[in-house]
C-alpha positions as semicolon CSV with decimal commas, in nm:
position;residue;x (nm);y (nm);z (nm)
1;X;-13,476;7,741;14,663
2;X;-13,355;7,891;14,995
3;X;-13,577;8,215;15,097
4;X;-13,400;8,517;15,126
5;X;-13,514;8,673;15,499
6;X;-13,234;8,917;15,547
7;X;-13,047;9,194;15,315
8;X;-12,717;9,040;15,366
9;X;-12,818;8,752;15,171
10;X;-12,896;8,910;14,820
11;X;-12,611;8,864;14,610
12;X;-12,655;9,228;14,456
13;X;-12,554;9,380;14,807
14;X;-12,272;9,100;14,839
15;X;-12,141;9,265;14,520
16;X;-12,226;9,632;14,644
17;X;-12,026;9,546;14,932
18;X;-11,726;9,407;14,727
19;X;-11,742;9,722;14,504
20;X;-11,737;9,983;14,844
21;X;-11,447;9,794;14,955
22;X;-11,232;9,840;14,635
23;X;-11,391;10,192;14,598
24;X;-11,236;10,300;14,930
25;X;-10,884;10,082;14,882
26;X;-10,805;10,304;14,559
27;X;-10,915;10,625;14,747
28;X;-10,715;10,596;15,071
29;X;-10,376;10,606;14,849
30;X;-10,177;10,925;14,646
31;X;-10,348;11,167;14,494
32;X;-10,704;11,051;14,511
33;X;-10,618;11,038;14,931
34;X;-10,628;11,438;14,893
35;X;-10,849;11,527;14,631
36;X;-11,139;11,521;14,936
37;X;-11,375;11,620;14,672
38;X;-11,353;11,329;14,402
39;X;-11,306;11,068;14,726
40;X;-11,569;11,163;14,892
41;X;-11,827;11,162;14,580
42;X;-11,659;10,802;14,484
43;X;-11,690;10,658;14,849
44;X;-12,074;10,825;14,890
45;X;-12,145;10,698;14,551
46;X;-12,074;10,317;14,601
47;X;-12,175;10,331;14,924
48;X;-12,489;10,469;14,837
49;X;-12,532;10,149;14,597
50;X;-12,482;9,894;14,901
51;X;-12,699;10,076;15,144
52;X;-13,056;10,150;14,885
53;X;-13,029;9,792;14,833
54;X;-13,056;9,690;15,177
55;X;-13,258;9,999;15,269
56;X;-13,538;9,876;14,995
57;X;-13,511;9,548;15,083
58;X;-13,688;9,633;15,451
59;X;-13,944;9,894;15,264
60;X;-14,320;9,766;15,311
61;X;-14,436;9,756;14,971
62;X;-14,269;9,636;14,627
63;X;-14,291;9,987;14,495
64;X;-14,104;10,125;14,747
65;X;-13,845;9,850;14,742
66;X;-13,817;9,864;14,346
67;X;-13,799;10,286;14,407
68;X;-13,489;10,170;14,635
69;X;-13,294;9,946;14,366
70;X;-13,371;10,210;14,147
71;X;-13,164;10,447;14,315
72;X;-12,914;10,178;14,394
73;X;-12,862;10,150;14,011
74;X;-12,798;10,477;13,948
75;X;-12,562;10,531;14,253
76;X;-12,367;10,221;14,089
77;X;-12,382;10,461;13,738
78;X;-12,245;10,740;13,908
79;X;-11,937;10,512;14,030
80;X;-11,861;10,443;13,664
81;X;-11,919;10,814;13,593
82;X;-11,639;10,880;13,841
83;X;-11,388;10,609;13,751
84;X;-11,358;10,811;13,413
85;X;-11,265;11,093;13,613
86;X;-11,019;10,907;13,799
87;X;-10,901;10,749;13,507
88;X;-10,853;11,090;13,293
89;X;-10,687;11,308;13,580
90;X;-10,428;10,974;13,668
91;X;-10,533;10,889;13,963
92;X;-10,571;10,517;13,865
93;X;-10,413;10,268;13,614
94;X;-10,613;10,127;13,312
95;X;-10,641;9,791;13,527
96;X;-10,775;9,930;13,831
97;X;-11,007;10,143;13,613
98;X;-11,136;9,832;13,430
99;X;-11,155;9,567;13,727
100;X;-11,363;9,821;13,925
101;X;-11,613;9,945;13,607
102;X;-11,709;9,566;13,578
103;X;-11,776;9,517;13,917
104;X;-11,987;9,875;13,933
105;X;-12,163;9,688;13,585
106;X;-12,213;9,402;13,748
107;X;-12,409;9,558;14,025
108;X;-12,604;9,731;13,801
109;X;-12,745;9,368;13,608
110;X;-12,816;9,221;13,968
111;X;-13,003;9,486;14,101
112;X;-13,171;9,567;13,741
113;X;-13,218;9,193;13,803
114;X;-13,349;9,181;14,128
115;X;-13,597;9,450;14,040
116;X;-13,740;9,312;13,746
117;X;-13,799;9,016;13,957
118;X;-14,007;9,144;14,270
119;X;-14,244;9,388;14,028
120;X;-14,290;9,037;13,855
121;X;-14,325;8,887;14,176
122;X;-14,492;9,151;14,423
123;X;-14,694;8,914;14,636
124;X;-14,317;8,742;14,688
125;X;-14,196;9,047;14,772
126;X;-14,413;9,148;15,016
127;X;-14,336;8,834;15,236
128;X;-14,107;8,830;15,522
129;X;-13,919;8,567;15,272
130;X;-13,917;8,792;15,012
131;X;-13,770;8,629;14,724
């Protein structure tokens, strides 16, 4: 098993990163390009899910990492919160709507995943390897 030294290599921010990237293609387009409101709480949202994860990940103690995906998680919540939104007021198809919920709920297991892990693990997670 390879050790994980850097934030880039955790597969829950890999996804996080996927998910900001689709977040802001269906923003920058129509109707969700002007709502400034809804795009920017989308965009902060999913971005907020890429950055706890990597934020945590440099945190000193496993508490304070876990404290991290914890908010990560939620931020990944509040993206499928928002896709309803989009969803109800037309701003996005069915497809886009359910290819961009699965990748928010797909974040979620991996970082509810990765959390479970280091309070499991602390001593692991205190390491410069990590995981």
């Amino acid at each position: 098993m390879t050790a994980i030294t850097k934030f880039e290599d955790l597969i829950a921010w890999q996804e996080a990163r996927m998910l900001v990237k689709w977040v802001y293609k269906i923003t920058s387009d129509g109707l969700f390009a002007k709502d400034y409101g809804m795009r920017d709480q989308i965009q902060r949202a999913s971005v907020s899910v890429m950055t706890n994860i990597a934020e945590g990940f440099d945190c000193e103690s496993t508490a304070e990492f876990a404290r991290f995906l914890g908010i990560a998680r939620r931020s990944a919540v509040e993206v499928q919160s928002l896709l309803y939104v989009a969803l109800d007021i037309e701003y996005i198809s069915q497809d886009i709507f359910k290819s961009h919920y699965e990748q928010a709920k797909k974040c979620k297991a991996l970082i509810g995943g990765l959390k479970q892990s280091i309070l499991k693990n602390p001593r692991r997670a205190n390491t410069p390897s990590r995981l």
